[in-house]
C-alpha positions as CSV (number, residue, x, y, z in Angstrom):
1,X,138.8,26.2,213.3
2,X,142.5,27.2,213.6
3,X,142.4,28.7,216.6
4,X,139.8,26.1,218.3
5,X,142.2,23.8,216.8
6,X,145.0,24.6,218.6
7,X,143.1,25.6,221.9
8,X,141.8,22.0,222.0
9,X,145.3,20.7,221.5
10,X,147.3,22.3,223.9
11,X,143.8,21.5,226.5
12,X,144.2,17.3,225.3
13,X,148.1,18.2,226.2
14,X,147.1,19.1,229.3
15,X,144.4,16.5,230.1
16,X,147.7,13.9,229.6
17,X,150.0,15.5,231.5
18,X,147.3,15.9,234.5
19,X,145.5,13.3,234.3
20,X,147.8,10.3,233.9
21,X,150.8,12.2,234.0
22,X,153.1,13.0,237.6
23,X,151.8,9.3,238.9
24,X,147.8,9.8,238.9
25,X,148.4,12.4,242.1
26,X,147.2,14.9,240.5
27,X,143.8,14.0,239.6
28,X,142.7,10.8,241.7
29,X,142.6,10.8,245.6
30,X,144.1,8.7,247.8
31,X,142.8,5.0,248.5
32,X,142.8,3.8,244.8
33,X,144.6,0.8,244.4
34,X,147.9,0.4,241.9
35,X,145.1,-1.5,239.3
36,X,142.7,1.0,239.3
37,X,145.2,3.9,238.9
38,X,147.0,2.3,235.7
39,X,143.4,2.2,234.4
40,X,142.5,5.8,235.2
41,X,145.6,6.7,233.8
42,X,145.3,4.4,230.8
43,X,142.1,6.0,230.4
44,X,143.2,9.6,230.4
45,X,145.8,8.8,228.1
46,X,143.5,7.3,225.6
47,X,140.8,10.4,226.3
48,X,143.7,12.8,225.1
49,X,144.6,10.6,222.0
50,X,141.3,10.8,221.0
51,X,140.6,15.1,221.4
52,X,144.3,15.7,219.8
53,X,143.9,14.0,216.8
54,X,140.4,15.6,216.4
55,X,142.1,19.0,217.2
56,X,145.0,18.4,214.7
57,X,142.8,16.7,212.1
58,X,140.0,20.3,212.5
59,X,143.2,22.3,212.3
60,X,145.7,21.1,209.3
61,X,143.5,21.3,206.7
62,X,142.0,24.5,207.6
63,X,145.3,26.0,208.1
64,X,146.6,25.2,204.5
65,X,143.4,26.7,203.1
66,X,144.0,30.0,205.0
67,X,147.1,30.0,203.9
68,X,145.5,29.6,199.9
69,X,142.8,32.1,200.6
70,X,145.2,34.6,201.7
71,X,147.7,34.2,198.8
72,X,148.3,36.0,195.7
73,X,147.5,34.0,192.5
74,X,151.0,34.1,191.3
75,X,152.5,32.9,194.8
76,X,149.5,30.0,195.7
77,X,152.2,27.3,195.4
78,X,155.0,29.5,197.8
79,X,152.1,29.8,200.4
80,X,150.8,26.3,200.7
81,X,154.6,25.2,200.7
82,X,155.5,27.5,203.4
83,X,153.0,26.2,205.5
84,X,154.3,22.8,204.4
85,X,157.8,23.7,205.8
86,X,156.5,25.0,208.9
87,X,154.4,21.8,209.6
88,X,157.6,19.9,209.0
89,X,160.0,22.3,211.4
90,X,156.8,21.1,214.3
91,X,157.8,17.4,213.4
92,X,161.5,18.1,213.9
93,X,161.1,19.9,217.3
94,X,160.5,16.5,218.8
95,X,164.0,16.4,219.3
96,X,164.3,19.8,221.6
97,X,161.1,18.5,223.2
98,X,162.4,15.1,224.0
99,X,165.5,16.9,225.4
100,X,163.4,18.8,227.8
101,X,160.9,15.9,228.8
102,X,164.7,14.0,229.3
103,X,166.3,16.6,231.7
104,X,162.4,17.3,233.5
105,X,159.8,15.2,233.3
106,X,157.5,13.9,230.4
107,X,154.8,16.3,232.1
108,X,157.2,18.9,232.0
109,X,157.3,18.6,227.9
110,X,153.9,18.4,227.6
111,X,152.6,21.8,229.7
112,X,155.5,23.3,227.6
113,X,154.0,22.3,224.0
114,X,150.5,22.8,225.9
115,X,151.7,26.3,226.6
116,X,153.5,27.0,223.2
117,X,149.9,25.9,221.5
118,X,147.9,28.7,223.6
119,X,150.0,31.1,222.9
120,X,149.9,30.5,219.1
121,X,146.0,30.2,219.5
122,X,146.2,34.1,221.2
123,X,148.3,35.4,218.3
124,X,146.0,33.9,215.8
125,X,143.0,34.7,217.3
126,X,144.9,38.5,217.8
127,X,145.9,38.6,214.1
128,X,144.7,36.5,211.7
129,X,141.8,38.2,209.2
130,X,139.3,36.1,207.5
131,X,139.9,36.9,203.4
132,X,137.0,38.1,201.9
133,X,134.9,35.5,199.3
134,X,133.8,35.6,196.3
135,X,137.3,33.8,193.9
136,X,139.5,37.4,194.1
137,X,142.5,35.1,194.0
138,X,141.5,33.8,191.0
139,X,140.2,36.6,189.5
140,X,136.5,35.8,188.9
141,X,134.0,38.5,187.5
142,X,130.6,39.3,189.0
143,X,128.0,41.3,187.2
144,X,130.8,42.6,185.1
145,X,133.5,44.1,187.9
146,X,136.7,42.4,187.9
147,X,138.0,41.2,191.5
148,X,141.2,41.2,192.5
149,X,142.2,43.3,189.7
Protein backbone atom coordinates (compact mmCIF):
# COMPACT_ATOMS: atom_id res chain seq x y z
CA UNK A 1 0.00 0.00 0.00
CA UNK A 2 2.97 2.43 0.48
CA UNK A 3 4.35 2.16 -2.60
CA UNK A 4 0.87 2.00 -4.58
CA UNK A 5 0.28 4.88 -2.39
CA UNK A 6 2.61 7.00 -3.58
CA UNK A 7 2.58 5.76 -7.32
CA UNK A 8 -1.15 6.86 -7.39
CA UNK A 9 -0.27 10.17 -5.92
CA UNK A 10 2.36 11.43 -8.00
CA UNK A 11 -0.20 9.71 -11.18
CA UNK A 12 -3.48 12.13 -9.63
CA UNK A 13 -0.43 14.96 -9.62
CA UNK A 14 -0.07 14.37 -12.98
CA UNK A 15 -3.68 13.88 -14.16
CA UNK A 16 -3.98 17.84 -12.63
CA UNK A 17 -1.23 19.20 -14.09
CA UNK A 18 -2.26 17.51 -17.67
CA UNK A 19 -5.43 17.56 -17.71
CA UNK A 20 -6.63 20.97 -16.45
CA UNK A 21 -3.38 22.28 -16.05
CA UNK A 22 -1.19 24.52 -19.13
CA UNK A 23 -4.83 25.93 -20.30
CA UNK A 24 -6.67 22.44 -21.25
CA UNK A 25 -4.04 22.17 -24.48
CA UNK A 26 -2.72 19.47 -23.48
CA UNK A 27 -5.52 17.11 -23.21
CA UNK A 28 -8.58 18.55 -25.30
CA UNK A 29 -8.41 19.40 -29.08
CA UNK A 30 -9.15 22.23 -30.68
CA UNK A 31 -12.87 23.49 -31.36
CA UNK A 32 -14.12 23.27 -27.67
CA UNK A 33 -15.58 26.32 -26.55
CA UNK A 34 -14.16 28.52 -23.37
CA UNK A 35 -17.48 26.83 -21.32
CA UNK A 36 -16.78 23.44 -22.06
CA UNK A 37 -13.06 23.76 -21.37
CA UNK A 38 -13.49 25.30 -17.77
CA UNK A 39 -15.74 22.20 -17.27
CA UNK A 40 -13.19 19.65 -18.60
CA UNK A 41 -10.79 21.22 -16.65
CA UNK A 42 -13.00 21.63 -13.59
CA UNK A 43 -13.58 18.07 -14.07
CA UNK A 44 -10.03 16.92 -14.10
CA UNK A 45 -9.40 18.86 -11.18
CA UNK A 46 -12.02 17.30 -9.23
CA UNK A 47 -10.98 13.59 -10.79
CA UNK A 48 -7.44 14.29 -9.13
CA UNK A 49 -8.91 15.45 -5.73
CA UNK A 50 -10.67 12.53 -5.51
CA UNK A 51 -7.55 9.64 -6.45
CA UNK A 52 -4.99 11.79 -4.05
CA UNK A 53 -6.88 11.76 -1.10
CA UNK A 54 -7.57 7.97 -1.66
CA UNK A 55 -3.79 7.58 -2.34
CA UNK A 56 -2.73 9.67 0.76
CA UNK A 57 -5.56 8.19 2.96
CA UNK A 58 -4.15 4.12 1.63
CA UNK A 59 -0.69 5.43 2.30
CA UNK A 60 -0.50 7.34 5.95
CA UNK A 61 -1.72 4.90 7.95
CA UNK A 62 0.10 2.14 6.41
CA UNK A 63 3.23 4.02 6.53
CA UNK A 64 3.14 4.57 10.47
CA UNK A 65 2.41 0.91 10.96
CA UNK A 66 5.64 0.00 8.99
CA UNK A 67 7.34 2.14 10.74
CA UNK A 68 5.82 0.14 14.25
CA UNK A 69 6.36 -3.22 12.74
CA UNK A 70 9.89 -2.47 12.01
CA UNK A 71 10.78 -0.92 15.39
CA UNK A 72 12.37 -2.23 18.44
CA UNK A 73 10.11 -2.44 21.49
CA UNK A 74 12.11 -0.05 23.46
CA UNK A 75 12.22 2.60 20.48
CA UNK A 76 8.18 2.12 19.19
CA UNK A 77 7.49 5.67 20.35
CA UNK A 78 11.02 7.19 18.46
CA UNK A 79 9.80 5.37 15.24
CA UNK A 80 6.25 6.41 15.00
CA UNK A 81 7.50 10.03 16.00
CA UNK A 82 10.00 10.08 13.31
CA UNK A 83 7.65 9.35 10.85
CA UNK A 84 5.50 12.03 12.47
CA UNK A 85 8.29 14.61 11.86
CA UNK A 86 8.91 13.60 8.46
CA UNK A 87 5.09 13.90 7.62
CA UNK A 88 5.33 17.41 9.08
CA UNK A 89 8.86 18.50 7.04
CA UNK A 90 6.14 17.31 3.58
CA UNK A 91 3.64 20.01 5.07
CA UNK A 92 6.38 22.62 5.33
CA UNK A 93 7.86 22.12 1.80
CA UNK A 94 4.79 23.92 0.56
CA UNK A 95 6.71 26.91 0.83
CA UNK A 96 9.80 25.69 -1.64
CA UNK A 97 7.07 24.30 -3.77
CA UNK A 98 5.04 27.47 -3.95
CA UNK A 99 8.35 29.17 -4.78
CA UNK A 100 8.86 26.99 -7.72
CA UNK A 101 5.15 26.92 -9.06
CA UNK A 102 5.73 31.17 -8.47
CA UNK A 103 8.96 31.50 -10.66
CA UNK A 104 7.37 28.44 -13.40
CA UNK A 105 4.16 27.55 -13.57
CA UNK A 106 1.67 25.81 -11.22
CA UNK A 107 2.18 22.68 -13.63
CA UNK A 108 5.69 23.03 -13.28
CA UNK A 109 5.22 22.41 -9.26
CA UNK A 110 3.10 19.68 -9.74
CA UNK A 111 5.26 17.29 -12.29
CA UNK A 112 8.04 18.17 -9.79
CA UNK A 113 6.13 16.71 -6.56
CA UNK A 114 4.68 14.21 -9.24
CA UNK A 115 8.28 13.22 -9.92
CA UNK A 116 9.64 13.49 -6.23
CA UNK A 117 6.62 10.85 -5.31
CA UNK A 118 7.93 8.21 -8.11
CA UNK A 119 11.04 8.31 -7.15
CA UNK A 120 10.27 7.67 -3.40
CA UNK A 121 7.76 4.86 -4.64
CA UNK A 122 11.23 3.23 -6.66
CA UNK A 123 13.25 3.45 -3.44
CA UNK A 124 10.65 1.90 -1.42
CA UNK A 125 9.63 -0.57 -3.65
CA UNK A 126 13.84 -1.06 -3.96
CA UNK A 127 14.35 -1.23 -0.21
CA UNK A 128 11.73 -1.60 2.00
CA UNK A 129 11.33 -5.38 3.66
CA UNK A 130 8.03 -6.63 4.94
CA UNK A 131 8.82 -7.52 8.98
CA UNK A 132 8.11 -10.87 9.68
CA UNK A 133 4.60 -11.68 11.94
CA UNK A 134 3.92 -13.29 14.51
CA UNK A 135 4.24 -10.13 17.79
CA UNK A 136 8.48 -10.41 17.85
CA UNK A 137 8.23 -6.71 18.79
CA UNK A 138 6.45 -7.42 21.58
CA UNK A 139 7.92 -10.42 22.49
CA UNK A 140 5.10 -13.03 22.38
CA UNK A 141 5.77 -16.89 22.83
CA UNK A 142 4.60 -19.69 20.61
CA UNK A 143 4.69 -23.35 21.56
CA UNK A 144 7.19 -22.28 24.11
CA UNK A 145 10.16 -20.34 21.93
CA UNK A 146 10.54 -16.83 22.74
CA UNK A 147 10.54 -14.27 19.66
CA UNK A 148 12.46 -11.59 19.46
CA UNK A 149 14.52 -12.62 22.21
Amino acid sequence: PIILGLLGGAAALLVAAVGAGWRGRVSVGVGVSPDELKQLQFGYLVLSGVLLGFFTGLMYPVLAAAAADHSPRSGFAASVGTVRFWRDVGYAMGLPVAALADASSTETALVFVACLMLIAGAAVFAGYVEASSGGERFGASFGGERFGA
